[in-house]
N, C-alpha and C positions, 0 to 999 in steps of 0.2 A: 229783708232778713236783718235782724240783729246784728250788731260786731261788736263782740267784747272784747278787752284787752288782754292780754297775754298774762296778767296779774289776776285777773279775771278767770280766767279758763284756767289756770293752775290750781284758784284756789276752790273750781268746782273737780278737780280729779279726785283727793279722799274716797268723797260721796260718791262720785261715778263710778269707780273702782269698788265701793265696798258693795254697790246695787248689784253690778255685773257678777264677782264673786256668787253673790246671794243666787243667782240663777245662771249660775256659771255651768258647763256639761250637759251633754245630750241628755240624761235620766230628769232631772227637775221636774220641768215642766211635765213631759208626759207622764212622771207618778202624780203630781198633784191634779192634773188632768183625768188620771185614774179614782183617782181618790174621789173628785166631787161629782162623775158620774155614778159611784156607787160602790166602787171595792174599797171594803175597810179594812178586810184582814191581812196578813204578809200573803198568802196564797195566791186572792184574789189579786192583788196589785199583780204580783207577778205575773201572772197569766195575763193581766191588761197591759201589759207595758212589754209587745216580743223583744228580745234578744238579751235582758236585762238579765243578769245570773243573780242570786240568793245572796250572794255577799256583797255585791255592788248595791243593789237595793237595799241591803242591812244597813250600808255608808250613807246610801242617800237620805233615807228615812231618818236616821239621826242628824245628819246637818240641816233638813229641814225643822225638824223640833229645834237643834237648838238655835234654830233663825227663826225662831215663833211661829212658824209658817202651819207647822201641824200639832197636834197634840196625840201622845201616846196613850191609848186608854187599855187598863187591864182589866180583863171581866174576870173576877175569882168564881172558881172551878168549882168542887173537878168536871171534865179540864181546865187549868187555869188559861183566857185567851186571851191574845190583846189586838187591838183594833186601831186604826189611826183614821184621826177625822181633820178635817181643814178647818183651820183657825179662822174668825174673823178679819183678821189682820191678812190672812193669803186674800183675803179681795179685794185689798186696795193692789193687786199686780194687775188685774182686770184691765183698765185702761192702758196699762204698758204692753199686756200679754196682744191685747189687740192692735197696738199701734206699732210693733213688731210684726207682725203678721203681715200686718197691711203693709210694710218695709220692705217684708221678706219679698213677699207676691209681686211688686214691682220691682224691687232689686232684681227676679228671677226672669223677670220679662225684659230688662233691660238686658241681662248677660243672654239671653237667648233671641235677641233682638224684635221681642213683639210688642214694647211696650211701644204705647202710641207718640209719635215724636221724635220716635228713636231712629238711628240714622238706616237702619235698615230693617223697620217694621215695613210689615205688607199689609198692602192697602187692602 
Protein backbone atom coordinates (compact mmCIF):
# COMPACT_ATOMS: atom_id res chain seq x y z
CA UNK A 1 0.00 0.00 0.00
CA UNK A 2 0.97 3.58 -0.75
CA UNK A 3 1.74 6.11 2.11
CA UNK A 4 1.29 9.55 1.34
CA UNK A 5 2.03 12.41 3.42
CA UNK A 6 -0.13 14.36 5.46
CA UNK A 7 0.69 17.53 2.78
CA UNK A 8 -0.27 14.92 0.36
CA UNK A 9 -3.70 13.71 1.60
CA UNK A 10 -4.74 17.33 2.44
CA UNK A 11 -4.16 18.52 -0.87
CA UNK A 12 -6.26 15.54 -2.49
CA UNK A 13 -9.55 16.63 -0.04
CA UNK A 14 -11.00 19.62 -2.52
CA UNK A 15 -11.27 16.84 -5.22
CA UNK A 16 -12.40 14.05 -2.85
CA UNK A 17 -15.01 16.22 -1.25
CA UNK A 18 -16.31 17.92 -4.55
CA UNK A 19 -16.60 13.97 -6.21
CA UNK A 20 -18.59 12.87 -2.99
CA UNK A 21 -20.80 16.00 -3.07
CA UNK A 22 -21.46 15.01 -6.83
CA UNK A 23 -22.95 11.75 -5.69
CA UNK A 24 -23.78 12.70 -2.40
CA UNK A 25 -27.60 11.13 -1.08
CA UNK A 26 -29.65 8.15 -1.59
CA UNK A 27 -31.68 9.43 -4.94
CA UNK A 28 -28.24 9.93 -7.38
CA UNK A 29 -27.34 6.99 -8.24
CA UNK A 30 -30.72 5.10 -8.41
CA UNK A 31 -32.20 8.01 -10.82
CA UNK A 32 -29.36 7.90 -13.11
CA UNK A 33 -29.59 4.24 -12.70
CA UNK A 34 -33.32 4.75 -13.87
CA UNK A 35 -32.45 6.86 -16.46
CA UNK A 36 -30.02 4.53 -18.44
CA UNK A 37 -32.34 1.58 -18.07
CA UNK A 38 -34.88 3.52 -19.92
CA UNK A 39 -37.18 6.20 -18.05
CA UNK A 40 -36.71 9.48 -19.60
CA UNK A 41 -39.74 11.22 -18.52
CA UNK A 42 -40.24 12.88 -14.82
CA UNK A 43 -43.09 10.11 -14.49
CA UNK A 44 -41.21 7.26 -15.45
CA UNK A 45 -38.14 7.99 -13.09
CA UNK A 46 -40.47 8.33 -10.49
CA UNK A 47 -42.12 5.11 -10.64
CA UNK A 48 -38.40 3.61 -11.17
CA UNK A 49 -36.87 4.95 -8.28
CA UNK A 50 -39.71 3.74 -4.93
CA UNK A 51 -40.02 6.04 -2.09
CA UNK A 52 -38.67 9.17 -4.03
CA UNK A 53 -41.54 12.18 -3.82
CA UNK A 54 -41.98 14.67 -6.89
CA UNK A 55 -40.07 17.43 -5.31
CA UNK A 56 -37.05 15.52 -4.21
CA UNK A 57 -36.67 14.22 -7.67
CA UNK A 58 -37.41 17.90 -9.06
CA UNK A 59 -33.98 18.77 -6.73
CA UNK A 60 -32.19 15.78 -7.86
CA UNK A 61 -32.65 16.03 -11.59
CA UNK A 62 -31.46 19.60 -11.36
CA UNK A 63 -28.22 19.10 -9.46
CA UNK A 64 -27.54 16.33 -11.71
CA UNK A 65 -27.73 18.73 -14.97
CA UNK A 66 -26.15 21.11 -13.46
CA UNK A 67 -23.11 18.52 -12.51
CA UNK A 68 -23.28 17.65 -16.38
CA UNK A 69 -24.33 14.33 -15.39
CA UNK A 70 -27.72 14.70 -17.39
CA UNK A 71 -29.22 16.76 -20.08
CA UNK A 72 -32.81 18.13 -19.94
CA UNK A 73 -34.43 17.87 -23.20
CA UNK A 74 -37.97 19.65 -24.15
CA UNK A 75 -40.04 18.02 -26.85
CA UNK A 76 -42.30 21.21 -28.09
CA UNK A 77 -46.08 20.14 -27.87
CA UNK A 78 -48.73 20.43 -27.75
CA UNK A 79 -48.21 18.91 -25.10
CA UNK A 80 -45.01 20.46 -24.47
CA UNK A 81 -42.66 17.33 -22.83
CA UNK A 82 -39.46 17.13 -21.44
CA UNK A 83 -37.41 14.02 -21.11
CA UNK A 84 -33.77 13.59 -19.49
CA UNK A 85 -31.20 11.54 -21.01
CA UNK A 86 -27.46 10.70 -19.45
CA UNK A 87 -24.70 12.48 -20.58
CA UNK A 88 -21.49 10.97 -21.89
CA UNK A 89 -19.70 12.35 -19.06
CA UNK A 90 -22.15 10.26 -16.43
CA UNK A 91 -20.00 7.19 -17.74
CA UNK A 92 -16.78 8.02 -16.72
CA UNK A 93 -18.77 7.15 -12.90
CA UNK A 94 -18.84 3.56 -14.37
CA UNK A 95 -15.58 2.40 -12.83
CA UNK A 96 -16.33 4.13 -9.40
CA UNK A 97 -20.08 3.06 -9.43
CA UNK A 98 -18.55 -0.38 -9.66
CA UNK A 99 -15.68 -0.29 -7.24
CA UNK A 100 -18.18 0.99 -4.77
CA UNK A 101 -20.27 -1.75 -5.13
CA UNK A 102 -17.77 -4.16 -4.74
CA UNK A 103 -16.72 -2.09 -1.30
CA UNK A 104 -20.06 -2.07 -0.34
CA UNK A 105 -20.68 -6.07 -0.73
CA UNK A 106 -17.62 -6.71 1.36
CA UNK A 107 -17.84 -3.95 3.69
CA UNK A 108 -21.44 -5.72 4.31
CA UNK A 109 -19.94 -9.25 4.76
CA UNK A 110 -17.35 -7.98 7.14
CA UNK A 111 -20.02 -6.21 9.55
CA UNK A 112 -22.10 -9.42 9.26
CA UNK A 113 -19.11 -11.48 9.81
CA UNK A 114 -19.16 -13.74 6.39
CA UNK A 115 -16.52 -12.27 4.71
CA UNK A 116 -13.79 -14.87 4.24
CA UNK A 117 -10.97 -14.10 6.72
CA UNK A 118 -13.15 -12.57 9.02
CA UNK A 119 -12.84 -13.39 12.61
CA UNK A 120 -16.08 -14.96 12.72
CA UNK A 121 -16.93 -16.17 9.15
CA UNK A 122 -18.27 -19.91 8.92
CA UNK A 123 -16.58 -22.25 7.46
Amino acid sequence: MEIHSHTHCLSAMPALRQALAVLNGKWKLPILMAIRAGSSRFGEIERSVPGISGKVLAKELKDLEDHRLLQRIVHPGPPVAVSYAVLPYALTLDPIIFMLRDWGSQHLQLLEGTAPGSASAKP
